[in-house]
N, C-alpha and C positions, 0 to 999 in steps of 0.2 A: 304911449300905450304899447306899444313894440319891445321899448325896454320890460318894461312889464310884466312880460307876455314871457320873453324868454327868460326874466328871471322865477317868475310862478311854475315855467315848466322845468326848469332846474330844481326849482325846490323838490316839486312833484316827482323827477326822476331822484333824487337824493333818497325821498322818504320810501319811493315803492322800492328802493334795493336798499332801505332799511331794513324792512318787511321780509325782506328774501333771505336775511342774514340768517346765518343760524342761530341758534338761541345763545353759544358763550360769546359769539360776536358781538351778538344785542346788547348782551351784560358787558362787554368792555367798551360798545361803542355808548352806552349808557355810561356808564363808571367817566366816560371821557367827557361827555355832556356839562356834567356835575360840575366838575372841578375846570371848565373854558373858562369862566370869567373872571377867575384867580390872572391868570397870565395877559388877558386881557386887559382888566385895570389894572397891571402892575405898565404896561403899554401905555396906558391914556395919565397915569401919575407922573404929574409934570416934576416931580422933586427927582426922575431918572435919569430928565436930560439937563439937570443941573451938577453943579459944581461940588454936592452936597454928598458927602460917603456914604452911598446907598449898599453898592456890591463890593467884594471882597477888592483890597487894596492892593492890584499888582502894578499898575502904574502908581507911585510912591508921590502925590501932591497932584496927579491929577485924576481927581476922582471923578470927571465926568468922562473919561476914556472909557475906565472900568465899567461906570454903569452903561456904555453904550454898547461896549461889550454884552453886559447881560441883556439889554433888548435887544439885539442882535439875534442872544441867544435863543432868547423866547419869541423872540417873530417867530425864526426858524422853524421852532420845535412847532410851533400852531401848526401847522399843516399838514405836518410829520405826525403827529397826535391822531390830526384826525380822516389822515388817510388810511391811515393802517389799517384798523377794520374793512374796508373796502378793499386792499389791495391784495388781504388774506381769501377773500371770497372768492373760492373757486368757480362758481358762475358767474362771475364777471370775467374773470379772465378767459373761459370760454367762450362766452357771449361777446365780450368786446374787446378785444385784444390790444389793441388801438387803443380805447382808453386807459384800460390796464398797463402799457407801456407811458403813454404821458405822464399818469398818476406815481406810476413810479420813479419813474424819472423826477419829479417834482419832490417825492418821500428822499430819494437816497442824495438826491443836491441837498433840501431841507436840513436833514441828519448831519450829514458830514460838513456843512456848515455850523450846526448850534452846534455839535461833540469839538470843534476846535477855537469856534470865541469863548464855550466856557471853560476848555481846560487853565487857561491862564490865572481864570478865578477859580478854578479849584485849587489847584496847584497853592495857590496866596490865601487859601481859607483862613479866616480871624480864628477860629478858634482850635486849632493846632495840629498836630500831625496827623492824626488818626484820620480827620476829614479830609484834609490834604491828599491822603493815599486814596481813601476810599471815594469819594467825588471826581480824582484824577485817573484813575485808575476804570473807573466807569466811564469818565469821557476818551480813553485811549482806547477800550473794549468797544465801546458803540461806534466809534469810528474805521476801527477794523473791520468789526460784524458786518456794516454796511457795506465797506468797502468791497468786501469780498461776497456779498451778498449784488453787487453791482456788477462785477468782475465771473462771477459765475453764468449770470445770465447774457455778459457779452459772448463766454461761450458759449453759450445755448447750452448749459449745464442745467436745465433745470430742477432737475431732482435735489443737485447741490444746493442751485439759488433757491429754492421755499428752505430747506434746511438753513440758509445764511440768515433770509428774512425772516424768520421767527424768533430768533435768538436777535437778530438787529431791532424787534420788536419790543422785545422782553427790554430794551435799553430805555430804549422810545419809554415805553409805559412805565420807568422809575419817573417819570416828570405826578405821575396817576397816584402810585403812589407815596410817594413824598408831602401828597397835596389832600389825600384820602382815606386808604386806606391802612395806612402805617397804626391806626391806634388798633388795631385786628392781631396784631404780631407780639407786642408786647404793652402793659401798662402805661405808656408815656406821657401819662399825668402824672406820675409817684417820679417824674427824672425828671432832671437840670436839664435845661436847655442843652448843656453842653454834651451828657448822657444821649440826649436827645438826636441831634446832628452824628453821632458817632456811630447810632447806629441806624440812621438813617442813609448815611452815607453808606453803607456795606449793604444792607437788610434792601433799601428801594431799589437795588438792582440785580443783586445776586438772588433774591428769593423768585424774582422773574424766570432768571436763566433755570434756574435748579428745576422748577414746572414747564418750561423749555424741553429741555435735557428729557427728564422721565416723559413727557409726551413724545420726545423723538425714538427713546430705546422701546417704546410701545407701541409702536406703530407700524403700518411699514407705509410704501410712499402712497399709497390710496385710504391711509385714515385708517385701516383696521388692526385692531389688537391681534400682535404677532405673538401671543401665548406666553404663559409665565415662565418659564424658562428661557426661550429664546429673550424676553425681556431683561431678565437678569443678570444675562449673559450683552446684553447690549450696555449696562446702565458701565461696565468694567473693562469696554475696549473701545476704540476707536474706531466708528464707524467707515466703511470704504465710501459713501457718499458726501461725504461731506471732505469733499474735492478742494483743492486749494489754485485761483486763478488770479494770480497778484498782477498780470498784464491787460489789464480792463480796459486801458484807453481812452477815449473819451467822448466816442460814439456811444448814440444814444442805444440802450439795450433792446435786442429785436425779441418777442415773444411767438410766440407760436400759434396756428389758429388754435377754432377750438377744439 
């Protein structure tokens, strides 16, 4: 009964700081909802941790490395998925700062684990260069974002680290759309498979960043619309906040009260 107890009231604290979210939180932590049991049973399909050529072939005859690789990758990402709306929520990290550090810590281990088992298999995509660059090219980007997004709040940059983890977000949620919402962007019932992959590799991560980006030259660091001009004048230079801290370490990241 104990166990019980405390998993009932886990759930119950899970769903009252659903509730608290703000409404595009709701919609992305919904959007995330949808598409959990894709990656899930790709976890419980036993033909993954077989011999059998599931994921892309960079060990050359042993195709059960490769696909361990991609469970790896997709454990990873589970958690990484579905912490982010909670770790975006600025009253949690007021309210419990403490957990907002675990949580994160748990996101940016997550991440920077899945961005480097699957660069390998992007890198060896079956179907040819374009996804190679574009798949690769997003696992070197999410690893960085992260890391610097890690590395910011070891210095107690915070202003920098929400600017890292939004855009390390925007990474995260190519798993969302890849899985969801990619037929919104173009017709990809009228394209080959091949068509397909080509620009899902480019499109499920760079249309993140791009809504990224315009959220960040709009804003300033309390959420409010800094005026159309000052806006347009942001989207064309390089902002001074977005601080560069490559010496992270490897102490856990400290937050701030609230």
């Amino acid at each position: 009964m104990g166990l019980l107890k405390k998993a009932l009231d886990r759930i119950d604290f899970a769903f009252m700081y659903f509730m608290k979210l703000p409404l595009f939180l709701k919609i992305i932590a919904a959007m995330t909802m949808i598409v959990l049991p894709v990656p899930v049973f790709n976890l419980l399909d036993l033909e993954f941790y077989s011999n059998t050529e599931v994921a892309s072939a960079f060990f050359k005859h042993y195709f059960i490395l490769n696909n361990l690789l991609l469970l790896i990758h997709i454990g990873a990402a589970l958690p990484a998925i579905v912490l982010g709306p909670l770790l975006l929520h600025t009253a949690l990290r007021k309210q419990k700062p403490k957990l907002h550090a675990r949580l994160g810590k748990i996101y940016i281990t997550a991440c920077l684990i899945s961005a480097v088992t699957v660069f390998p298999l992007a890198i060896s995509h079956r179907l040819g260069f374009v996804p190679q660059l574009g798949f690769g090219a997003m696992a070197v980007s999410w690893f960085t974002l992260t890391y610097l997004a890690y590395g910011a709040a070891r210095a107690r940059d915070f202003t920098a680290h929400k600017r890292w983890v939004l855009r390390s977000y925007a990474m995260t949620f190519a798993f969302v759309h890849v899985n969801l919402t990619y037929r919104l962007f173009l017709p990809y019932d009228s394209l080959s498979i091949i068509s397909v992959k080509v620009f899902q590799s480019m499109i499920s991560w760079q249309a993140n960043l791009m809504c990224v980006e315009i959220y960040l030259a709009g804003t300033t660091t309390a959420g409010k619309f800094v005026g159309r001009e000052t806006f347009i004048r942001n989207l064309t230079r390089w902002s001074k906040n977005d601080r560069f801290h490559w010496r992270a370490g490897l102490i856990t990241p400290r937050f701030p009260p609230g």
